[in-house]
C-alpha positions as CSV (number, residue, x, y, z in Angstrom):
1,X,143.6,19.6,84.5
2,X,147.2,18.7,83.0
3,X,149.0,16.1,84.2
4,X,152.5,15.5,84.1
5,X,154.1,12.8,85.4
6,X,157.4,12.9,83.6
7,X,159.7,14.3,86.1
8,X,158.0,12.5,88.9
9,X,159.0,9.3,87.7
10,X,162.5,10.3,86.6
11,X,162.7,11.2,90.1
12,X,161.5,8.4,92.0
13,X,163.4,5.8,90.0
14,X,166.0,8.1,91.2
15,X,165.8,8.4,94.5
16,X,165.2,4.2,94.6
17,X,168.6,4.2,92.8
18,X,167.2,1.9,89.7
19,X,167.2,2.0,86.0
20,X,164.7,2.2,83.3
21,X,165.0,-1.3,83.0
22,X,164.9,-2.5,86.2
23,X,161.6,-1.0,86.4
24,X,160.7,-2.4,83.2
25,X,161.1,-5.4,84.0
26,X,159.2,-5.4,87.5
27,X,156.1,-4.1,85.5
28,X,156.6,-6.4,82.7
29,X,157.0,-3.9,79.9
30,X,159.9,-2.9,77.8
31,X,162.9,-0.5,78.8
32,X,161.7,1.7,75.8
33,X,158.7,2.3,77.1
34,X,159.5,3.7,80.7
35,X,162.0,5.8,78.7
36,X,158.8,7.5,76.2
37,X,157.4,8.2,80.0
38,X,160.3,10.3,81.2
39,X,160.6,12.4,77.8
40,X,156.9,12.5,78.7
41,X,156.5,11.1,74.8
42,X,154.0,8.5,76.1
43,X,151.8,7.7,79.6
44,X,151.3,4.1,81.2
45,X,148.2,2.3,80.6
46,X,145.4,3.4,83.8
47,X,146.2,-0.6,84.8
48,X,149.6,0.0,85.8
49,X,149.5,3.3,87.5
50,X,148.6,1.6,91.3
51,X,151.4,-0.8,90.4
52,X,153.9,1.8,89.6
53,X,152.4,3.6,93.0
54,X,153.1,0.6,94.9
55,X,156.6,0.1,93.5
56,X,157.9,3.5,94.8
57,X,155.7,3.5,98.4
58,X,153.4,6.7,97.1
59,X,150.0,7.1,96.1
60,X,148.9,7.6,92.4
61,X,147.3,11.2,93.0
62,X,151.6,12.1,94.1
63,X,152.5,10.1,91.4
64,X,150.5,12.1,88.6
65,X,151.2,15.3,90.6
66,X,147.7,16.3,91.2
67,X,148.6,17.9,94.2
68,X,151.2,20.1,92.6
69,X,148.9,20.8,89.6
70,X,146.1,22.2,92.3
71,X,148.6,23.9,94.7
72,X,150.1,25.6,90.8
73,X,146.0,26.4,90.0
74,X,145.5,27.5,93.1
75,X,148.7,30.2,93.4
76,X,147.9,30.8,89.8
77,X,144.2,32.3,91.1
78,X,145.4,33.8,93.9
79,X,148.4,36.2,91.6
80,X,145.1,36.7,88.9
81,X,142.9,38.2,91.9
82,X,146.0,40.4,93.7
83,X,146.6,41.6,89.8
84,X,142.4,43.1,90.0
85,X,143.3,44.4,93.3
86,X,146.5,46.2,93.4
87,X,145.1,47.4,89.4
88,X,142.6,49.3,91.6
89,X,145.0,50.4,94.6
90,X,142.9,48.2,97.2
91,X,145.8,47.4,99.0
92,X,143.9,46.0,102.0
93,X,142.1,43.3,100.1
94,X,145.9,42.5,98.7
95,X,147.6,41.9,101.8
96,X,144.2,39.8,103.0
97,X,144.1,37.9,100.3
98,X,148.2,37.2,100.4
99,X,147.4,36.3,104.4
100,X,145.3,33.2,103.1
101,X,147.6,31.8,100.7
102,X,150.2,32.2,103.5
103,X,147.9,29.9,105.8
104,X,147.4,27.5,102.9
105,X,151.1,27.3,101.4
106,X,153.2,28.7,104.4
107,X,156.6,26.9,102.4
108,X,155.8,28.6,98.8
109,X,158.6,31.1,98.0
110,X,156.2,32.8,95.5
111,X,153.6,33.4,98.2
112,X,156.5,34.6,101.0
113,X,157.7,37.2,98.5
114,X,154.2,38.2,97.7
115,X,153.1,38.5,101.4
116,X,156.4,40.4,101.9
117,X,155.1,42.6,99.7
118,X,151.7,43.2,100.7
119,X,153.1,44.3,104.2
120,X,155.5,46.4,102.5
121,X,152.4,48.4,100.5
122,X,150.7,48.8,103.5
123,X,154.0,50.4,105.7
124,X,154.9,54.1,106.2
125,X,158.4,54.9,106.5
126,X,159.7,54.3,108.7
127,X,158.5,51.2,109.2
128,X,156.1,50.8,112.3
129,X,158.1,47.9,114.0
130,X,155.3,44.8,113.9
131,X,155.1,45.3,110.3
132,X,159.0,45.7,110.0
133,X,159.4,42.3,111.7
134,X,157.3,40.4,110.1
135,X,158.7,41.8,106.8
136,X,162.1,41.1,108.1
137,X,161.1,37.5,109.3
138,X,159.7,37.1,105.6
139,X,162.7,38.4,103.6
140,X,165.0,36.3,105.4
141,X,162.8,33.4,105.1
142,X,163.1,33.6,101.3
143,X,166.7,34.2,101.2
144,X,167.3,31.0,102.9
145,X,164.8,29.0,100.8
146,X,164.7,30.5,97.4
147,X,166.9,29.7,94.6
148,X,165.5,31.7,92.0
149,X,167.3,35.0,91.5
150,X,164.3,37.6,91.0
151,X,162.9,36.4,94.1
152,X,166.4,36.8,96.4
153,X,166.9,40.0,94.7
154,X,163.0,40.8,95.8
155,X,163.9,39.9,99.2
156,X,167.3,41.8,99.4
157,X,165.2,44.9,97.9
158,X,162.5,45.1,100.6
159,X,164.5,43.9,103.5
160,X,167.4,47.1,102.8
161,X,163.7,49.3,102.5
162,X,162.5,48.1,105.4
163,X,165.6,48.5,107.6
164,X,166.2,52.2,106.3
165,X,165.4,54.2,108.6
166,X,165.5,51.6,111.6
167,X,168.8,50.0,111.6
168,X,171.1,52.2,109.1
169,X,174.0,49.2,108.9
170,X,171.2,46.4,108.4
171,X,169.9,48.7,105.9
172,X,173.5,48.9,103.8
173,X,174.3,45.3,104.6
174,X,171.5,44.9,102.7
175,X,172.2,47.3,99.8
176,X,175.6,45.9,99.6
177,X,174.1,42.2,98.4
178,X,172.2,44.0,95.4
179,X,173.9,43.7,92.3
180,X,176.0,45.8,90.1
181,X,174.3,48.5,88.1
182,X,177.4,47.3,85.3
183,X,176.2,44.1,84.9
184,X,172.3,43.1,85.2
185,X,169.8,41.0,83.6
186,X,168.7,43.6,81.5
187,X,171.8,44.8,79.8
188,X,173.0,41.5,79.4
189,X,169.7,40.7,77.7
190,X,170.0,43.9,75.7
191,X,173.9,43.1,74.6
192,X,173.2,39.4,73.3
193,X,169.4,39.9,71.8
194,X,169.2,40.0,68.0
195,X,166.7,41.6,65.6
196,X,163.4,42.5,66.8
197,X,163.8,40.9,70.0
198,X,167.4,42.5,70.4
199,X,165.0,46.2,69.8
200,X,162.8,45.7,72.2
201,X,164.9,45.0,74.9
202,X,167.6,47.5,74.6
203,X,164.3,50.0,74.4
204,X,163.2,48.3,77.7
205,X,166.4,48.6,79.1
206,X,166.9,52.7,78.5
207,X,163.4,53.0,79.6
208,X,164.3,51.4,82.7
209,X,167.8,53.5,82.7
210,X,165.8,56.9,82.7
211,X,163.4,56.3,84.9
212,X,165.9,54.9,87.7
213,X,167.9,58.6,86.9
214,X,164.9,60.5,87.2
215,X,164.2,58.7,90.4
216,X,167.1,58.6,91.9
217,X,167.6,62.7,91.4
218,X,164.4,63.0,93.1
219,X,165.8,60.9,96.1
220,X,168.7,63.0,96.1
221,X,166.5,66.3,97.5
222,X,166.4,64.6,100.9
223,X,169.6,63.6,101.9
224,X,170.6,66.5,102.6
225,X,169.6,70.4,103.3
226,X,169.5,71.6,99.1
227,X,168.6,75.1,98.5
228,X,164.7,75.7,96.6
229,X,167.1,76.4,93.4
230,X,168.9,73.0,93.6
231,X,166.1,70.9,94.8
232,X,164.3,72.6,91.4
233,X,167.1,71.7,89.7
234,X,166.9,68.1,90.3
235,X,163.1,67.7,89.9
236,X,163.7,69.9,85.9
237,X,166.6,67.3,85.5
238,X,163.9,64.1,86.5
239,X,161.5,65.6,83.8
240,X,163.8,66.5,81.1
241,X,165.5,63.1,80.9
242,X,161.5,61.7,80.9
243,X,160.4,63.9,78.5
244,X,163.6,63.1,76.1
245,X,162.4,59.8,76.3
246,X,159.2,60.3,75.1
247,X,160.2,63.1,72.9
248,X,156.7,63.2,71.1
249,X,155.3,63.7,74.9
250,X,153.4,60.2,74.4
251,X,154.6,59.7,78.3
252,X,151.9,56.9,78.9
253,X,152.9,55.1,82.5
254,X,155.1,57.5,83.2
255,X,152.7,60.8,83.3
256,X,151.9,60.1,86.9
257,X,156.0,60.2,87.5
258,X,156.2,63.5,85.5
259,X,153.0,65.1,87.3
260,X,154.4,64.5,91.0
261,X,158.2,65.9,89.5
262,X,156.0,69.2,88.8
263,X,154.1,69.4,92.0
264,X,157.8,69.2,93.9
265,X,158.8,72.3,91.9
266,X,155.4,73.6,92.7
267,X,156.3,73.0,96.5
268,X,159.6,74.6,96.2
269,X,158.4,78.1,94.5
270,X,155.5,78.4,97.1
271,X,157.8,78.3,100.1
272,X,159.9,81.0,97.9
273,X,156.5,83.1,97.6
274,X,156.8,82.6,94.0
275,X,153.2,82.5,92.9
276,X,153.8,82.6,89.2
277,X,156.2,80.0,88.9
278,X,153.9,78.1,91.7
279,X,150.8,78.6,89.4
280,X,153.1,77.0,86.6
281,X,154.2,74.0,87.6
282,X,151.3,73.4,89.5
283,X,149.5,73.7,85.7
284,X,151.8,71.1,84.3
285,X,151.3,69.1,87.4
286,X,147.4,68.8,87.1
287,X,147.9,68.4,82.9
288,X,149.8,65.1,83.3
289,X,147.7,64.1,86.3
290,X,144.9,64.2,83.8
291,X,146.7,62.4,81.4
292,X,147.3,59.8,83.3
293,X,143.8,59.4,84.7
294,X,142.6,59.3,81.3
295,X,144.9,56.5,79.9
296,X,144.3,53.2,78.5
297,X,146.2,50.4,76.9
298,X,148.7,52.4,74.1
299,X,152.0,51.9,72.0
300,X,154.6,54.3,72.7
301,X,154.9,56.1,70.0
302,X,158.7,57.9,70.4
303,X,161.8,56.6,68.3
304,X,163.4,55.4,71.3
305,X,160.0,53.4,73.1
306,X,158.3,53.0,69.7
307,X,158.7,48.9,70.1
308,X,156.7,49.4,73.6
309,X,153.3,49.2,75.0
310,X,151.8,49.9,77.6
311,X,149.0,47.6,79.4
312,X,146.7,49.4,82.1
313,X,145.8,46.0,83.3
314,X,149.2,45.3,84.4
315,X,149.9,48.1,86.2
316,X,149.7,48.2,90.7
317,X,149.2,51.6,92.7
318,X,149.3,51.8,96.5
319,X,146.2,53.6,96.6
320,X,142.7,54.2,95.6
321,X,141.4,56.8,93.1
322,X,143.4,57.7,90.2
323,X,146.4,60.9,89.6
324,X,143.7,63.7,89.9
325,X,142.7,62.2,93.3
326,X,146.5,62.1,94.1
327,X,146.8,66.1,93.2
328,X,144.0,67.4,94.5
329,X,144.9,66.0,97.9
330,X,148.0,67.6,97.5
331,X,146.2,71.3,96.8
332,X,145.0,71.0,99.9
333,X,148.5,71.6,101.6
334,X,148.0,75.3,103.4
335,X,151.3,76.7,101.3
336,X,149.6,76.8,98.4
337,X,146.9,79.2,100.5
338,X,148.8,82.4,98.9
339,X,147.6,81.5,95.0
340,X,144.4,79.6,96.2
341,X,141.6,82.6,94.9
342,X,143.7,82.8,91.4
343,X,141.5,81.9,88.9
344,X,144.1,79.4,87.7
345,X,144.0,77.5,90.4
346,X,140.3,77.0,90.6
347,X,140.6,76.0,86.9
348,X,143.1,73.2,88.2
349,X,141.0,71.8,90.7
350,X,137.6,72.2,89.1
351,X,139.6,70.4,85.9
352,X,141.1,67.8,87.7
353,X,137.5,66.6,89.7
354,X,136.2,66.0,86.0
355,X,138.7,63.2,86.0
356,X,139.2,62.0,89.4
357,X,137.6,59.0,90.3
């Protein structure tokens, strides 16, 4: 176990409004030698650590910050065993596991934001109204307590989610407090990065660019009542920017994305009786469900990703199985009945069990 004590002492000599050598001086050392402690160059002899304890009226376990090294193992563990279960879409054993480090650091921002989040993988939309409060309660909680900026943005993120579809001027109050799509951490990051470093993160920031258009064209379908030919439109427009990105079709992550894209277009031609089309995207659908059941770690490959990677172990779903498992619930849906004795089809589904876990 590390232990620091460095900003501990800083602190508490502080707080008792003394210097270096007053405190020096009570222990019977030099000034030069509490100031070693504090740039944490140097550590007190064992002898004087109950002295030092005394001095500032705590005990020598708070003085070292034991108790802040465990609680930092212990959330440490707890983020390691959510990362095994949300890897393997066992969403239940997430929120459970986010419930006990709750109980056991209620006042933690990092466990609030990841219990708000567990609730939030569990909820349908919209959300069922225990869930919703506690998420609200949560999100609150961490606005008023956190400082850190990824966390409120976390907080202002789930909270205009979870209010959608409840309370629509909750839900925009909250939208309203996100930031600017014109100035973010990313493009800043991307704008003042040189070299290698300066590469990878404008890569990282177009990556995230294209998939936030392809998403949001998606959203677009259901705000309002689109024709089949426009809502087709939108989904082409999501996989065309996708597949421009990854030009060489090396779509790693993002072939579960591209897959559901396809099986919305596949949707749209079967309430148009289109069977050929249907059959089509439907084909396309099932071939980058497969590719993404089948993935491992990998480098993008693409001119514009080629500094990226992508790490299966790092990646969360909302549920268990893999893509094929995803699609071939989907070809259960009764509109696709009309092409379900084509050949084709019973290719895709006999092709997609292979890989489905």
């Amino acid at each position: 176990m590390e232990i620091n004590m460095k900003e501990k002492l800083r602190a508490l000599r502080q707080q008792k409004n003394i210097t270096q050598e007053a405190l020096a001086n009570h222990l019977g050392i030099t000034p030069q030698s509490v100031g070693k402690w504090e740039r944490g160059e140097g550590f007190p002899d064992i002898t004087l650590l109950p002295k030092i304890a005394f001095y500032f009226n705590v005990t020598v376990d708070e003085l070292l910050c034991v108790d802040q090294v465990r609680i930092e193992e212990t959330i440490t563990e707890y983020k390691r065993q959510a990362a095994i279960y949300l890897n393997n879409g066992d969403t239940d054993k997430n929120l459970e596991l986010w419930e006990k480090a709750y109980a056991e650091f209620p006042n933690d921002c990092r466990v609030i934001e990841q219990l708000m989040y567990a609730i939030n993988r569990k909820a349908e939309y919209p959300c069922p109204k225990d869930k919703a409060d506690r998420i609200i309660s949560l999100g609150e909680e961490l606005l008023q307590k956190s400082t850190d900026s990824m966390q409120r943005e976390h907080a202002v993120q789930c909270l205009c989610y979870t209010y959608d579809g409840i309370d629509s001027e909750k839900a925009l109050y909250y939208a309203n407090m996100g930031g600017s799509m014109h100035i973010t951490r990313e493009g800043l990051q991307s704008s003042i990065l040189k070299g290698e470093d300066g590469v990878v993160a404008c890569q990282s920031y177009i990556e995230s660019l294209i998939h936030t258009a392809a998403m949001t064209a998606s959203v677009m379908t259901s705000k309002i009542q689109f024709s089949h030919n426009e809502k087709i439109e939108s989904f082409n427009f999501a996989i065309d920017i996708l597949k421009r990105l990854y030009s060489d079709d090396n779509v790693g992550f993002y072939s579960f994305d591209i897959s559901h894209y396809y099986r919305c277009i596949a949707r749209e031609y079967a309430e148009m009786n289109d069977s050929e089309n249907t059959l089509q995207a439907l084909k396309e659908s099932c071939r980058y469900a497969i590719i993404d059941a089948k993935l491992k770690d990998m480098d993008y490959t693409a001119p514009m990703v080629n500094r990226l990677k992508h790490k299966q172990s790092s990646t969360s779903k909302n549920y268990k199985g893999n893509a094929c498992n995803i699609r071939l619930e989907s070809l259960e849906n009764e509109r696709f009945d009309f092409v379900r004795n084509e050949v084709v089809f019973k290719e895709m589904v006999a092709d997609l069990k292979k890989y489905a876990e």
